[in-house]
C-alpha positions as CSV (number, residue, x, y, z in Angstrom):
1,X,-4.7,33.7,-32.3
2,X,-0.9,32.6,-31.2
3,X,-1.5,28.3,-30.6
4,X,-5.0,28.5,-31.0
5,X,-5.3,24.1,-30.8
6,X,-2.1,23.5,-28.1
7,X,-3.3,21.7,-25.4
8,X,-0.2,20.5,-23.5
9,X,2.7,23.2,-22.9
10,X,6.1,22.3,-20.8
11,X,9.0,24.2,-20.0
12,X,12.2,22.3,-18.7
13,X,15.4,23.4,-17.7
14,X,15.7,26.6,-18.5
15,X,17.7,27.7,-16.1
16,X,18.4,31.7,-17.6
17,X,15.0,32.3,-18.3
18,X,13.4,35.5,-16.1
19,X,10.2,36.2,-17.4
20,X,7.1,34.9,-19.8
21,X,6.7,37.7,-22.1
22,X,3.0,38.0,-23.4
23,X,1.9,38.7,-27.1
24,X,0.8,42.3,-25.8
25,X,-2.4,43.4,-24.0
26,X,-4.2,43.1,-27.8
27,X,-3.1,39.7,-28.0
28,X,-2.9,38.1,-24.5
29,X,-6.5,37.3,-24.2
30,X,-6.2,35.0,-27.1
31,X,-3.5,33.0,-27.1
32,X,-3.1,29.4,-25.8
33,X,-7.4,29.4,-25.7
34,X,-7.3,25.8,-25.5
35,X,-4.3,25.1,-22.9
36,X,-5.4,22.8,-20.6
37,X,-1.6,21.5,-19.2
38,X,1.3,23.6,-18.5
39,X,4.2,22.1,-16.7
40,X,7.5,24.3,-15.5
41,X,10.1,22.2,-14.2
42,X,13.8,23.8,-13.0
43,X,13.5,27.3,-14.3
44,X,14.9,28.5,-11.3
45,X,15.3,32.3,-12.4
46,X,11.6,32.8,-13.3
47,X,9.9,35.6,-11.8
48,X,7.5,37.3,-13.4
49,X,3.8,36.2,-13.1
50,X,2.5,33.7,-15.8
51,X,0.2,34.6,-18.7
52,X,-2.9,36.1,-16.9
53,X,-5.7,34.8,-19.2
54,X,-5.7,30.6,-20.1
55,X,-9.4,29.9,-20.4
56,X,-9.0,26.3,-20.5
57,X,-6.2,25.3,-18.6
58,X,-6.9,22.7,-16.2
59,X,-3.8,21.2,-14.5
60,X,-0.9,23.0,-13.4
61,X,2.5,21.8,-12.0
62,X,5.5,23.9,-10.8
63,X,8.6,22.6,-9.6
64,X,12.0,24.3,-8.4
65,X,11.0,27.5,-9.7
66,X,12.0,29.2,-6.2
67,X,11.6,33.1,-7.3
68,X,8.0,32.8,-9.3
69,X,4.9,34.7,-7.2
70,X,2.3,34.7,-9.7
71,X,-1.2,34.5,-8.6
72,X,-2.7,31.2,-9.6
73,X,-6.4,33.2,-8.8
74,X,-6.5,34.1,-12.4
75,X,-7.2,30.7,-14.1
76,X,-10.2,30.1,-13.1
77,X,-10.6,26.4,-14.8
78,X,-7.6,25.2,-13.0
79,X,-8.3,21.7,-11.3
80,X,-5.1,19.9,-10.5
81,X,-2.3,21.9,-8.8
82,X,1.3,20.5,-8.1
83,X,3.9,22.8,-6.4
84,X,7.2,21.2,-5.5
85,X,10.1,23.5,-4.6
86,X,8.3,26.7,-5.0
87,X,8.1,29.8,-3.2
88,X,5.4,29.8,-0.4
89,X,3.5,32.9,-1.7
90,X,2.0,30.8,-4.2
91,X,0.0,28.8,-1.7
92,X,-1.2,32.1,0.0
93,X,-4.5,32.3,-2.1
94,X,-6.0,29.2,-4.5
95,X,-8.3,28.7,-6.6
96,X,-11.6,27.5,-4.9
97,X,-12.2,24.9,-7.8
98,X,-9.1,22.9,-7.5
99,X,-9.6,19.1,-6.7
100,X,-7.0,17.8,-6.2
101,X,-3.5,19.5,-4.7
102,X,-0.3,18.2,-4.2
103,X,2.5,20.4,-2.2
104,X,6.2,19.5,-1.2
105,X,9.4,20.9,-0.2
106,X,8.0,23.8,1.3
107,X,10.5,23.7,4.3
108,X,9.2,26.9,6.0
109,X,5.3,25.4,5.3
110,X,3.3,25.3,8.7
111,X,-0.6,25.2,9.5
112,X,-1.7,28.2,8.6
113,X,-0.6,28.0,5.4
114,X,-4.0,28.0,3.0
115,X,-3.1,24.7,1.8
116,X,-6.1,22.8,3.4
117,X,-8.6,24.7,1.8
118,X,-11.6,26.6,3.2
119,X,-15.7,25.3,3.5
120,X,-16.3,26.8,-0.2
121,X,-13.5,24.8,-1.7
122,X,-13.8,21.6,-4.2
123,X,-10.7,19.8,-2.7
124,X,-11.2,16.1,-2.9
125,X,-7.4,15.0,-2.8
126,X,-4.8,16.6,-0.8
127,X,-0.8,15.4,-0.7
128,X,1.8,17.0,1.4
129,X,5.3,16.1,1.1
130,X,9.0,17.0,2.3
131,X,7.5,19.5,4.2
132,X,9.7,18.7,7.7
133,X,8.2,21.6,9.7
134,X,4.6,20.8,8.4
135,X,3.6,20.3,12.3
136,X,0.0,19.8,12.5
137,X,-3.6,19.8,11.0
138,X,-5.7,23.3,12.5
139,X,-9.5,23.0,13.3
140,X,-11.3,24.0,10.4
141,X,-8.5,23.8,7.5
142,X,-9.8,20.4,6.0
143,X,-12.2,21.0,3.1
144,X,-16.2,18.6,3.8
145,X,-15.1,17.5,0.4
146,X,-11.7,15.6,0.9
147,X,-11.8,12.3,0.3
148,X,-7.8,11.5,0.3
149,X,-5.3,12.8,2.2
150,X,-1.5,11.7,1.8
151,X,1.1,12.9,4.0
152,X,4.8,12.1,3.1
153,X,7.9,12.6,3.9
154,X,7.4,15.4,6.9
155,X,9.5,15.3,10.5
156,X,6.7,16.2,12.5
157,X,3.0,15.9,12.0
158,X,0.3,16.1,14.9
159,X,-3.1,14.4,14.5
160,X,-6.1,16.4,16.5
161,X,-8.1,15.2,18.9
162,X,-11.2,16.2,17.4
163,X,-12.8,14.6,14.6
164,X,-12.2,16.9,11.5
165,X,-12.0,14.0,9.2
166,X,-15.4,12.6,8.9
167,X,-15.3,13.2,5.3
168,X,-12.0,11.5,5.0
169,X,-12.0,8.1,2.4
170,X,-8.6,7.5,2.4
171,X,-5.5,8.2,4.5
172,X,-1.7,7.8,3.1
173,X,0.8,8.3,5.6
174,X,4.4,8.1,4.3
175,X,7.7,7.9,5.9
176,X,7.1,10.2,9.0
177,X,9.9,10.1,11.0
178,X,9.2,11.8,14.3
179,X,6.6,12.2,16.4
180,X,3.5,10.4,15.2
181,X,3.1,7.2,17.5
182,X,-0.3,6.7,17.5
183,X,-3.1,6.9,14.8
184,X,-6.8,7.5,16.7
185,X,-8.9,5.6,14.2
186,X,-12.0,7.7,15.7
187,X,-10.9,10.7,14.0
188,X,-11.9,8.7,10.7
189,X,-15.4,7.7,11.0
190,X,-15.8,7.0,6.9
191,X,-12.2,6.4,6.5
192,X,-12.4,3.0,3.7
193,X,-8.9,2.4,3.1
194,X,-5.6,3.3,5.5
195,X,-1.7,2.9,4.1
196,X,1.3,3.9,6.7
197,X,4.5,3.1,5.6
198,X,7.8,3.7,6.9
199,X,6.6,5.6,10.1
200,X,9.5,4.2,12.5
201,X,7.5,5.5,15.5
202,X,4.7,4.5,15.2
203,X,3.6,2.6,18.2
204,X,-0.1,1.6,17.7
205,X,-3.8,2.4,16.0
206,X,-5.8,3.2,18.7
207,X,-9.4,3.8,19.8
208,X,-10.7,5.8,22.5
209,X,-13.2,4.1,24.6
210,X,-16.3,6.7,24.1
211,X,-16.1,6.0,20.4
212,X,-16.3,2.0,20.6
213,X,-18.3,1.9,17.4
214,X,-17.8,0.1,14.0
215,X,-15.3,1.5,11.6
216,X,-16.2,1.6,7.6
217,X,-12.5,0.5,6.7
218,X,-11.9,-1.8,3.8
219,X,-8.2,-1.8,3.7
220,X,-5.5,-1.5,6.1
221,X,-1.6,-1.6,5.0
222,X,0.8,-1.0,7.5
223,X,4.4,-1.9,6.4
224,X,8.2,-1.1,7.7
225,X,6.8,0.4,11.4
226,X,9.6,-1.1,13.4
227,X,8.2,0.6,16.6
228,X,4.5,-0.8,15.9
229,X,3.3,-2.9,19.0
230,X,-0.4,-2.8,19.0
231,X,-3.9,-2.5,17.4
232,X,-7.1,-1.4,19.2
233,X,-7.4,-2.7,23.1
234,X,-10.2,-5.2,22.3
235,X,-10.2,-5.6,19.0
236,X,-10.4,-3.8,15.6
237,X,-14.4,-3.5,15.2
238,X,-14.0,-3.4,11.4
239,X,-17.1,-5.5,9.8
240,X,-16.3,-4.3,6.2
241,X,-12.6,-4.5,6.2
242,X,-11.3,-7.5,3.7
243,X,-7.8,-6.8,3.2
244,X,-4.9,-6.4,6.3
245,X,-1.4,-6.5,5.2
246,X,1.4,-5.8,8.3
247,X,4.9,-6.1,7.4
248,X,8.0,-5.7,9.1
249,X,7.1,-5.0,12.1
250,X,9.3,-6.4,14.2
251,X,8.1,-5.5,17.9
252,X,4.4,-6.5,16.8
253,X,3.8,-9.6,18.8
254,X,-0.2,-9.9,18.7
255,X,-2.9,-9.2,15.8
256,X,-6.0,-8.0,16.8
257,X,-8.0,-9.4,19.3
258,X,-11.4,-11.4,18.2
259,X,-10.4,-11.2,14.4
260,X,-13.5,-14.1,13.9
261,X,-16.2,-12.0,15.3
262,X,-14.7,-8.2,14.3
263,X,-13.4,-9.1,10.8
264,X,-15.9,-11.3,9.1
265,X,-15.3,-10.0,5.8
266,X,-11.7,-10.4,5.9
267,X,-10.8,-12.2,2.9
268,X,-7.0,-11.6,2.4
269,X,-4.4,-11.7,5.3
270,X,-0.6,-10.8,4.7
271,X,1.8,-11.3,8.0
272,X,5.6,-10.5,6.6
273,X,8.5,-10.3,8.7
274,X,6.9,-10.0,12.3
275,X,9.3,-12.4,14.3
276,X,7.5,-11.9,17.5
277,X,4.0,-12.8,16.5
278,X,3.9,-16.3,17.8
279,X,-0.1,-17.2,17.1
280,X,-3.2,-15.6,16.2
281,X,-5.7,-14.3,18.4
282,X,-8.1,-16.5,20.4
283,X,-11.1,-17.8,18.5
284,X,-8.7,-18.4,15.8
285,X,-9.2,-16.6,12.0
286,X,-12.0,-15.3,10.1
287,X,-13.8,-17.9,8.2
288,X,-14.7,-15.9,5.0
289,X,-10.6,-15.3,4.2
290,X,-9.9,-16.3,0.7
291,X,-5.6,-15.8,0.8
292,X,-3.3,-16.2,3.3
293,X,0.6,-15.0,2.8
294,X,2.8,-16.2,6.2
295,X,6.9,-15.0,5.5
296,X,9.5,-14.8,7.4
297,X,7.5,-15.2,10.7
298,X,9.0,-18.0,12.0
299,X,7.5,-18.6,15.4
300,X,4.3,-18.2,14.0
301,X,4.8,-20.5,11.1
302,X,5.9,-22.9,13.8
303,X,2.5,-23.6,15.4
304,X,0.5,-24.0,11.9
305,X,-1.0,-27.0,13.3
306,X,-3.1,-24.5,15.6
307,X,-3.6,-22.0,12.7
308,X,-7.4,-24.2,12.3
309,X,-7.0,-23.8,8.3
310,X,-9.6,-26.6,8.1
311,X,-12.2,-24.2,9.5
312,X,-11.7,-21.8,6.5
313,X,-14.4,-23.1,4.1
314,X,-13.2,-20.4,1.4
315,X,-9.7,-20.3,1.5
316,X,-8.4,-20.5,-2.0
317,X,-4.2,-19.6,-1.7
318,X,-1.7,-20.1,0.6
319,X,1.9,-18.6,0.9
320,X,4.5,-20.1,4.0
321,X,7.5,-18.9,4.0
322,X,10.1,-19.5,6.6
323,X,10.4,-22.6,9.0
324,X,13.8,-22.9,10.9
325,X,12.7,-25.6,12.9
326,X,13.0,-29.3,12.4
327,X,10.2,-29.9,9.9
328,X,11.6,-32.4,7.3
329,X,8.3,-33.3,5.8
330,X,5.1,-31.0,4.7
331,X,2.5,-30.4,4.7
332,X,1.7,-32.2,8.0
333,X,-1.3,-34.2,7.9
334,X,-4.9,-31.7,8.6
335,X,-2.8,-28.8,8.0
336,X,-4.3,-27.8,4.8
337,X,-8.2,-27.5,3.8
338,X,-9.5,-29.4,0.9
339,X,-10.5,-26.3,-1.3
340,X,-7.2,-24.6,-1.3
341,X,-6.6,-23.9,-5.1
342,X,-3.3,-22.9,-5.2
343,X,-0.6,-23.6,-2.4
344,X,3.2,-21.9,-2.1
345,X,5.8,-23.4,-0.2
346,X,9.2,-21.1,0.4
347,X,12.3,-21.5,3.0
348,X,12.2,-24.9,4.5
349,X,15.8,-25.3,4.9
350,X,15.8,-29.0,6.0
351,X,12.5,-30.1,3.8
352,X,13.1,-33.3,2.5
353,X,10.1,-34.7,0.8
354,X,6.4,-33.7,0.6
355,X,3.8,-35.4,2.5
356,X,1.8,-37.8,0.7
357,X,-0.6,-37.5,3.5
358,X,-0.8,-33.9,3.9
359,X,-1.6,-33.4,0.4
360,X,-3.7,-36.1,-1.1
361,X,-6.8,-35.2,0.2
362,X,-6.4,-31.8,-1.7
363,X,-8.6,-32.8,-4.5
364,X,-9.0,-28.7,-6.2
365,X,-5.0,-27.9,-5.9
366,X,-4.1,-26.4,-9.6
367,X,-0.8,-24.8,-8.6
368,X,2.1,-25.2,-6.6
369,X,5.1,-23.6,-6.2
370,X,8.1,-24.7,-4.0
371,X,10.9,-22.4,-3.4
372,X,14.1,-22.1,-1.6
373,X,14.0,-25.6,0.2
374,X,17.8,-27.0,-0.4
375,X,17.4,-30.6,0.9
376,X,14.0,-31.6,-0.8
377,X,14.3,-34.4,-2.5
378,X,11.6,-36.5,-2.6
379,X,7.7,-35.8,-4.4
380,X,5.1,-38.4,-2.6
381,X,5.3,-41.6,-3.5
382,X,1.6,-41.7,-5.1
383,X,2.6,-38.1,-7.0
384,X,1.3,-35.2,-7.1
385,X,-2.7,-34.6,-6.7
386,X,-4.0,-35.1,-10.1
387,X,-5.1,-31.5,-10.0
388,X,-2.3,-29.9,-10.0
389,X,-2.0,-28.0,-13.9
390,X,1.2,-25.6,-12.8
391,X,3.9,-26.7,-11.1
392,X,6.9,-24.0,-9.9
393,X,10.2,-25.1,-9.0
394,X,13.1,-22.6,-7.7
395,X,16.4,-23.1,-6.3
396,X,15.5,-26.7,-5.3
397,X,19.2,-28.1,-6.5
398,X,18.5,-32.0,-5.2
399,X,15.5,-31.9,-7.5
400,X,16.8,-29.9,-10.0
401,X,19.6,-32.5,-11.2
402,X,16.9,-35.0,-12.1
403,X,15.7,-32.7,-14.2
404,X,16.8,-34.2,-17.4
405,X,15.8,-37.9,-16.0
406,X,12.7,-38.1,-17.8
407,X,12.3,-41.5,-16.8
408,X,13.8,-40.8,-13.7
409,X,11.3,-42.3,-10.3
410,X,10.3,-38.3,-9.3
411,X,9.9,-37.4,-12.7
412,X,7.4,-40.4,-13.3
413,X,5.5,-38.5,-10.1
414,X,5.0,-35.0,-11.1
415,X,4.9,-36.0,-15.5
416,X,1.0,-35.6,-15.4
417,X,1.4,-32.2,-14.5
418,X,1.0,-29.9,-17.9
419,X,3.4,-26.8,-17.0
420,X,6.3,-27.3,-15.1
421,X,9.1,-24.8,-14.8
422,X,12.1,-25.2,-12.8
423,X,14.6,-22.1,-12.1
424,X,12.2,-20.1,-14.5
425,X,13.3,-22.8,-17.2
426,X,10.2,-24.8,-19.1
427,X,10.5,-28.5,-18.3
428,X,9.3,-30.0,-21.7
């Protein structure tokens, strides 16, 4: 019984091999019995099928082997296919019992290919990749059981207008680069969590009108969309979603409408790099947000005094990055709400000092971190709250040559705190 206890097999650059050579029709059926990995990765003259009987294996990946047609019906165990750089035959017939699938490079790759699986399959995670003629998603294709789906890398992909996702958890959309503009959010009844990056046409999430209902998303990223203007007309009816990140953006000029009434589970709010978003909605933000990051939005950072941060009974960190104005002083006074925890300051070119007003009230602040602020000088003159444990200091020059001054007048202020690091260096 040739490797009767292997469990892990992989082949690598071999680039003159041209066939797998069994152990003989007497032997075949009992050798590798306990395979359950095989990797092949650049054997680019292989072409014969693969050993026809491996009981056990359950994970199979392929890549640049351009020439190999074996069937992948015979392993019956098989639950985890990867195919990258392969010849398309492969993908004609599956096994029903794979779970999850991953595909890419299949330039010649359309719709019909049998990648989506039929009713009978297993499928629960599907990624497509560097497919650029991969063109659209046909009517029936998805699998009831898929639960992921991540598309990335392909020129041209085409959403339908008919809801074959209702099964769908999570959507992954990657770096496609031509004609998706608009992502019906209807199509994904039970979608929880949605991630596009890097699709530069992207114009908007939609929802049609007919399908006004709640949505049962939990996460939505939606990062490098330079084209990205809009969200839902109305608002984004999301009542479970707690976590919206949107970065660089840069034609985005509004979040969605009525975030306090559609979003009241929202508890972690990331806006990076969206110059033309110049306040939030009407009604202001959602009261149960925990975090708040605010970088490199600069007319947005400019009105915090309308931001209503004192209405935010559970807000526990803050990140504001990015002030080109006039502000030579912060935090202003009623800027900040009493329970924030931990508080970072970054970009505030003509900063001065800190507030004594705008931060004495803040009775639970542990940690604070200051970065990038060239001109500050100055702590308050009654220190730092007494809370504060952690203290983070970086590229702050004017405060970094007193450094040394342990008896120094802003050393006295900030020597209660117990860690204190400046430019990554511990301040003993």
């Amino acid at each position: 019984m040739p490797f009767k206890a292997l469990k892990v097999l992989r082949f690598e650059l071999m680039l003159k091999w041209e066939e797998w050579f069994s152990f003989g029709a007497e032997n075949e059926g009992e050798a590798f019995p306990l395979l359950q990995e095989l990797y092949i990765h650049d054997c680019p003259k292989l072409t014969q099928r693969l050993p026809s009987h491996l009981p056990s294996l359950a994970k199979l990946e392929i890549t640049k082997c351009p020439l190999l047609v074996s069937s992948l019906l015979m392993f019956p165990a098989i639950c985890q296919l990867n195919l990258t750089h392969c010849n398309e035959v492969l993908l004609k017939e599956l096994p029903t019992r794979i779970q999850v699938l991953k595909v890419g490079g299949f330039d010649a790759l359309d719709s019909q290919a049998n990648i989506m699986m039929g009713p009978s399959s297993s499928l629960q995670e599907l990624e497509v990749s560097g497919c650029s003629s991969f063109v659209s998603l046909s009517k029936g294709d998805l699998a009831s059981t898929l639960k992921s789906l991540i598309i990335r890398n392909c020129g041209i992909l085409e959403l339908p207008m008919y809801p074959i996702f209702s099964f769908l958890k999570k959507l992954y959309l990657y770096d496609i680069y031509d004609s998706l503009k608009s992502v019906p959010l209807d199509l994904f009844p039970n979608l929880c969590d949605i991630y596009i990056f890097g699709c530069r046409n992207l114009e908007s999430l939609t929802v049609s009108e007919e399908h006004r209902h709640d949505l049962m998303t939990l996460q939505i990223q939606i990062i490098d969309c330079p084209c990205f203007v809009s969200f839902p007309k109305g608002g984004l009816r999301a009542p479970n979603l707690a976590l919206l990140w949107v970065w660089n953006c840069g034609n985005l000029r509004s979040l969605p409408d009525k975030m306090h009434v559609f979003l009241p589970s929202l508890e972690e709010l990331q806006i990076v790099h969206c110059l033309e978003v110049e306040s939030f909605p009407e009604g202001g933000l959602p009261s149960n947000l925990k975090s708040i990051t605010i970088s490199d939005c600069d007319n947005l950072v400019a009105g915090r005094m309308r931001w209503g941060l004192q209405k935010l009974p559970f807000l526990k960190s803050l990140f504001i990055c990015g002030e080109r104005g006039d502000a030579k002083s912060f935090p202003e006074v009623g800027l900040l709400p009493t329970n924030l925890t931990a508080l970072q300051i970054k970009n505030f070119p003509i900063m001065k000092s800190l507030d004594k007003k705008g931060l004495q009230h803040l009775a639970s602040l542990e940690e604070l971190r200051i970065y990038d602020c060239p001109m500050l000088k100055y702590m308050p003159e009654e220190g730092l709250p007494a809370s504060i444990s952690v203290l983070l200091i970086n590229n702050c020059p004017l405060l970094k040559k007193q450094r040394h001054k342990k008896k120094g007048k802003e050393w006295l202020k900030i020597a209660h705190v117990h860690l204190i690091k400046m430019d990554d260096e511990l301040i003993e």
